[in-house]
C-alpha positions in Angstrom: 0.0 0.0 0.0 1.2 3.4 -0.2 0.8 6.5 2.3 1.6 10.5 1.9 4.5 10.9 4.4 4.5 15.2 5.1 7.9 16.2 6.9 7.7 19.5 8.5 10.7 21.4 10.6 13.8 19.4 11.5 12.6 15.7 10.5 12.4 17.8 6.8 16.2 18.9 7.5 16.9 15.1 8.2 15.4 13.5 5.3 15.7 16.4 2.9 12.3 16.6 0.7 9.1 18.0 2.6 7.1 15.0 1.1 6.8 11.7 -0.3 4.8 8.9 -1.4 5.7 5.8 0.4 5.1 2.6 -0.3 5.0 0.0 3.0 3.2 -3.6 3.1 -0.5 -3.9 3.6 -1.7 -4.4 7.6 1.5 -2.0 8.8 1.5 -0.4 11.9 3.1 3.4 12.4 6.0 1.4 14.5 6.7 -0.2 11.3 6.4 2.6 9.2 8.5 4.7 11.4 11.1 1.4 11.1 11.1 1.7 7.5 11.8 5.0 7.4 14.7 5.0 10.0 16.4 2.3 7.9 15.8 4.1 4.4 17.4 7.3 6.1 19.4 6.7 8.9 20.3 6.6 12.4 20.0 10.3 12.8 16.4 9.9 11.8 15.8 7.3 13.6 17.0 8.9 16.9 14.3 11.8 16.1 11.4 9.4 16.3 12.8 7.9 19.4 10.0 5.7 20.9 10.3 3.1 22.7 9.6 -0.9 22.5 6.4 -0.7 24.9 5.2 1.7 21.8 5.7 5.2 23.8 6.3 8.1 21.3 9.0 10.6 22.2 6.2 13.1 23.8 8.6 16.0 21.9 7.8 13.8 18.3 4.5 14.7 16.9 2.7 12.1 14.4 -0.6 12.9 12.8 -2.3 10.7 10.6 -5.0 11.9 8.7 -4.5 15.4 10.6 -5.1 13.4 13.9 -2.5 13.6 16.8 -1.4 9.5 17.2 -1.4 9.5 21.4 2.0 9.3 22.6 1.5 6.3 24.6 0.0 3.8 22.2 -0.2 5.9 18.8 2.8 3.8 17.3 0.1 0.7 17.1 -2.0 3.0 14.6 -3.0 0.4 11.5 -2.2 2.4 8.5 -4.3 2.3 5.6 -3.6 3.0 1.8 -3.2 6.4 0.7 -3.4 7.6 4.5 -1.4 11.1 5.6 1.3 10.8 7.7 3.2 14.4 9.1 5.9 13.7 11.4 7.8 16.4 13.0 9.3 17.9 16.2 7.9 20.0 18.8 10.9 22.3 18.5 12.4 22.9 15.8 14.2 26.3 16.4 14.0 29.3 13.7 
């Protein structure tokens, strides 16, 4: 399936393209798209996202999916779905 991954403030910096199309295997979770995306662009990425294995977001890491905040406790469990909107970024960014 494929989903609409948005990158806004310093997870754009990281990755370096504000959006993408991104194709991830039918029944994944936002853990495992978050997984993917850590491998496709590196540790540094990966350290952004920062959550944990009992599926706690970084509370500083904001994920929306379909322009709904994913809860910080149990948001990385989210089923995606094909063509959903994902926009990742940090709560500080800096200016």
């Amino acid at each position: 399936m494929q989903v609409k991954i948005l990158y806004l403030g310093l997870v754009r910096n990281k990755v370096g393209k504000k959006e993408e199309e991104y194709e991830i295997k039918d029944g994944s979770s936002l853990s495992d798209l978050l997984n993917n995306l850590a491998e496709t662009y590196g540790k540094s990425l990966g350290g952004v996202f920062n959550f944990s294995k009992e599926s706690r977001l970084d509370p500083t890491f904001i994920v929306t999916v379909n322009g709904v905040l994913a809860d910080p406790i149990r948001g990385t469990e989210i089923r995606l779905k094909n063509r959903d909107t994902i926009a990742l970024m940090t709560l500080i960014s800096g200016g």
